[in-house]
N, C-alpha and C positions, 0 to 999 in steps of 0.2 A: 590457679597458681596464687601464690603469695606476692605479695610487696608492700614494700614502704609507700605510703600517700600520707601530704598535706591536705588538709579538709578546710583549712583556718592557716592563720600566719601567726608567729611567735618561737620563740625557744624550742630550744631540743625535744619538749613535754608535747608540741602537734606533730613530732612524725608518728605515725600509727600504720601497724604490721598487719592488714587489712588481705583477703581475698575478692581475687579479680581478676576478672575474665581472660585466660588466655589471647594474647596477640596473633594477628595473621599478615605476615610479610605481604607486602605489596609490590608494584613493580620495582622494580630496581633492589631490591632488600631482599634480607636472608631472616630467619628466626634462628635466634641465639640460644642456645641454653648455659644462664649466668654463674660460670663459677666463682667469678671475684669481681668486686665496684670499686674504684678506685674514689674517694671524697676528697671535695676539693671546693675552693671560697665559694662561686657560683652557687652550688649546692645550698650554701645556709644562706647566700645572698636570695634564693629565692624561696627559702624559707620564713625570712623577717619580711618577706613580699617585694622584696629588691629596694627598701627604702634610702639603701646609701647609694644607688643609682642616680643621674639624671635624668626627667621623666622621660625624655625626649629618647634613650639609651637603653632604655627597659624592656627586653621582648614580648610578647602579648603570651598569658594561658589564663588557664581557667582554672578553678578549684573543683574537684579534688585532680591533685598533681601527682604523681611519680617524678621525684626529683633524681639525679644523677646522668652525668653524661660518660662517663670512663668504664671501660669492661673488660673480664677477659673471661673467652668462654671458646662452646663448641655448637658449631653451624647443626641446627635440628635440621631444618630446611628451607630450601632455595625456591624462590621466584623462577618462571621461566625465562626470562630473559636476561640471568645474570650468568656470568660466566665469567671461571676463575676461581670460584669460591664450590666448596662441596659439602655434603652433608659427611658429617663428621671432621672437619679441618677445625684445628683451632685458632682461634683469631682473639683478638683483642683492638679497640678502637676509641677516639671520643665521637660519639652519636650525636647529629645534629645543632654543633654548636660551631655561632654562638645560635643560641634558643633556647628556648626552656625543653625540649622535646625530647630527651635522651633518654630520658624515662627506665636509667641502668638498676635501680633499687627496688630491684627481683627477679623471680626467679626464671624469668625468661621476658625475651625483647625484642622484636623485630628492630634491625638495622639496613640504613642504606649500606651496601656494597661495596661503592667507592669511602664510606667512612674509615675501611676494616683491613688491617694486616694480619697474616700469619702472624703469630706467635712462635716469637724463639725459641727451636726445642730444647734449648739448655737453660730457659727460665719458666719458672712455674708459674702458676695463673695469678699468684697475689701480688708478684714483684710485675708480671705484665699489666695489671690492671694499674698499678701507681704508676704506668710511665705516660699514659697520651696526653690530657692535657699537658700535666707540669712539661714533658717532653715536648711536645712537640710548640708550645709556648716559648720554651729556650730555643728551638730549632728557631724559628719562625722571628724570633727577634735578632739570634746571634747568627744564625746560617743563611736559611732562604727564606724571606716572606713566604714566597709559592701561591700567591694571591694577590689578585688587583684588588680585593675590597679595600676602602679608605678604614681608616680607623674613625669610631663616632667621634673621635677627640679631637680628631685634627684632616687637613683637609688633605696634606698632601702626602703621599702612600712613604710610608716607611721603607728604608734603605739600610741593611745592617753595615757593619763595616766589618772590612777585609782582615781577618783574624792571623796571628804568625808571630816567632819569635820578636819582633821590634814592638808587639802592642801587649801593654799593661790593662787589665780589667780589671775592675775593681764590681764586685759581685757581694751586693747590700743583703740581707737574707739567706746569707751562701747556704744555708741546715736547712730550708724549707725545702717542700716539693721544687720548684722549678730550681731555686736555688743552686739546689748540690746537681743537677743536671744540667744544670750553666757551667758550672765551674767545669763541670767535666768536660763538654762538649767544646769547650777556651781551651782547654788545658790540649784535647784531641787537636785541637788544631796549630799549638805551639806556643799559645801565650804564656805569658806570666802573669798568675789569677792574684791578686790581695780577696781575702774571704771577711766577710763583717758578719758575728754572726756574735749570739753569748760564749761566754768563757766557757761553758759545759759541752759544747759541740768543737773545740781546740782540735782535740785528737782524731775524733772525724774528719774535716775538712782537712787536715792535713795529708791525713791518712790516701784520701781524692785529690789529694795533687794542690792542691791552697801552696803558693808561694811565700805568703805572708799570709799574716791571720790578726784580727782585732777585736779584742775582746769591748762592743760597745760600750758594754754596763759599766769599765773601767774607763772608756778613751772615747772621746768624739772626731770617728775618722776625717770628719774633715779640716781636723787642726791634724791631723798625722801627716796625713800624706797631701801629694802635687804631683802634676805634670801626668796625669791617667790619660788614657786615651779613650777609654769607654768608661761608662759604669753605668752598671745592671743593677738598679732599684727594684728588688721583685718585691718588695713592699710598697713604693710607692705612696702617693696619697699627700695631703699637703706639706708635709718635711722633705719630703724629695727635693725642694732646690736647695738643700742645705749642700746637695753635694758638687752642686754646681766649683765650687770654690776645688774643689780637688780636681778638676779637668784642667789640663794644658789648653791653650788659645787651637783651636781648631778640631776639641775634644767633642763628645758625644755622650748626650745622657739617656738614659734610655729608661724610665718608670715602667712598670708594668701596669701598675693602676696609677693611670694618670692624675697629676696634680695641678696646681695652677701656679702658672709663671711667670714674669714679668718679659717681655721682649725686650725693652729696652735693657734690661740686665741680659741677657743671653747673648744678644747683639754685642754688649762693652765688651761681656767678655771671653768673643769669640768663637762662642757652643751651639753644638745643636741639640735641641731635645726635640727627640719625636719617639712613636713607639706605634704598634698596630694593635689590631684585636685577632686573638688568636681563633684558629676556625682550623675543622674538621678537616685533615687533608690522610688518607688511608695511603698514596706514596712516600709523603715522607715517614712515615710510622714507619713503614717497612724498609726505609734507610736507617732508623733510630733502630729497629730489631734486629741489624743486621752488627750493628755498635756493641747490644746487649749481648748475642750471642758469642760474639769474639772478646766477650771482657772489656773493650773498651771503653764501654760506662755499665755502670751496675745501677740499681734503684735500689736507697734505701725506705726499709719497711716502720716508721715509729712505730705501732702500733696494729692488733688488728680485732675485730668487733664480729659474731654473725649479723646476716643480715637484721634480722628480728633486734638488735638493741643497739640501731643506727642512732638511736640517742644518746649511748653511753658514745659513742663514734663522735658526734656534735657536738658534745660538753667536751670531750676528750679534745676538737679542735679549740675549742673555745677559751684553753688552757693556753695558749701557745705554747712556743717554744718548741714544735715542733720538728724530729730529725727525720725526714725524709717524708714520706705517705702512710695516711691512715689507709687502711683498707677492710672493705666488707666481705664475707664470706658467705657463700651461700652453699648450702646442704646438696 
């Protein structure tokens, strides 16, 4: 079969479209055969070798890698011990993360079993392959953890809060992958979303239910607005406590990539910031595909790449400004 492997670390120029050895499902796993790869930060974080990691936070591989964890495909064949899953079901899932081991960029893959959902019959395999991570990221922070793992960041297990018409969300990156699947998933549950995203993604976010909308590049939402009760940083990283200052006293911040913060600031002023690391969970995918299928959140597509020119796919990330999911396609 074909696939993407890293041989070396650096830019878009070391993925290379290499053959290699067909996979064999092991216990608990099925073998996929990959129609669509959803890319996502991970992917090129462990492409530059994870160097904006903490050492301590970096999963162990080896070179040469198959990078990707996001898929959407049809079950070639079943381990015997799994059950549930059949030869020809289509599924889509994120494969063993966090890890480096997802190994989605090609043309086929063994997957653990519990990773993996049906696929919604009224979405096709590109728009299912954009949803598990960013999805199930949004779920996992704004719904259900669904996990006792601590996150490497902090000690004590993240707690989402109770979403409903009285709570304001304020949703930083609202046009990215997780982004516009936050908003939606706030919006499902009755909030009132504020969307920060560029001026060029307005009509989009609106379009998914954005109550308000801020164009950054003009306004620094945290001189706009007060009184949030959440805010979803899915950009994160060390600006994040800028937003601190738009929470009400007993508010909540929530980074996706965590940043460093002061307690004795967070303590004055009443907040909590926490957040988790998102991980592979195949039941909630199949409450997010049960969302997709009844229109109540859609996955947008920015872009999509074959497999074989996953580097025009990288540069394509590396551009930002990203609306929704890049996605890989495979033959």
């Amino acid at each position: 079969m074909r696939a993407i492997r890293l041989h070396e670390h650096g830019g878009p120029e070391v993925l290379r479209y290499d053959e290699v050895p067909m996979p064999e499902p092991g216990p608990g796993e099925v073998l996929v055969r990959v129609h669509a790869v959803g890319v996502n930060p991970p992917d090129w974080y462990l492409r530059d070798g994870m160097s904006n990691l903490p050492p301590r936070t970096r999963p162990a591989f080896e070179l040469p890698v198959i990078p990707g964890t996001d898929l959407s495909g049809v079950v070639e064949a079943v381990a015997a011990d799994v059950d549930g899953l059949s030869v020809g079901d289509e599924v889509f899932g994120l494969l063993r993360f966090p890890g480096s081991g997802g190994s989605t960029y090609a043309e086929y893959v063994t997957a653990p079993a519990s990773d993996l959902a049906l696929k919604p019959a009224g979405v096709d395999h590109v728009h299912a392959a954009g949803v598990p991570m960013a999805g199930l990221t949004a779920w996992q922070f704004l719904i259900e953890v669904g996990h006792d793992h601590p996150s490497p960041f902090q000690a004590a297990r993240h707690r989402p809060v109770p979403l409903g018409p009285d709570v304001t969300v304020l949703v930083n990156g609202a046009a990215g992958g997780v982004g516009h699947l936050a908003l939606q998933l706030a919006k499902w549950k009755g909030a009132r979303v504020v969307a920060v995203a560029s001026g060029a993604h307005e009509a989009f976010l609106t379009g998914l239910g954005a109550d308000e909308f801020i164009d950054y590049t003009r306004s620094r939402p945290e001189e706009l607005v007060r009184d949030i009760d959440l805010v979803l940083d899915t950009v994160g990283g060390p600006d994040s406590r800028r937003f601190l200052r738009t929470l009400k006293r007993g508010g909540s911040h929530f980074p996706v990539f965590f940043g460093e913060f002061d307690e004795e600031e967070t303590t004055r002023l009443g907040v909590t910031v926490t957040g988790t690391q998102v991980r592979s969970n195949g039941a909630q995918l199949a409450e997010l595909g049960r969302l997709l299928d009844a229109g109540t959140v859609r996955v947008a597509i920015d872009s999509t790449f074959p497999l074989a020119d996953a580097r025009a796919a990288h540069e394509r990330a590396a551009r930002g400004h990203i609306q929704g999911k890049i996605v890989l396609t495979v033959a």
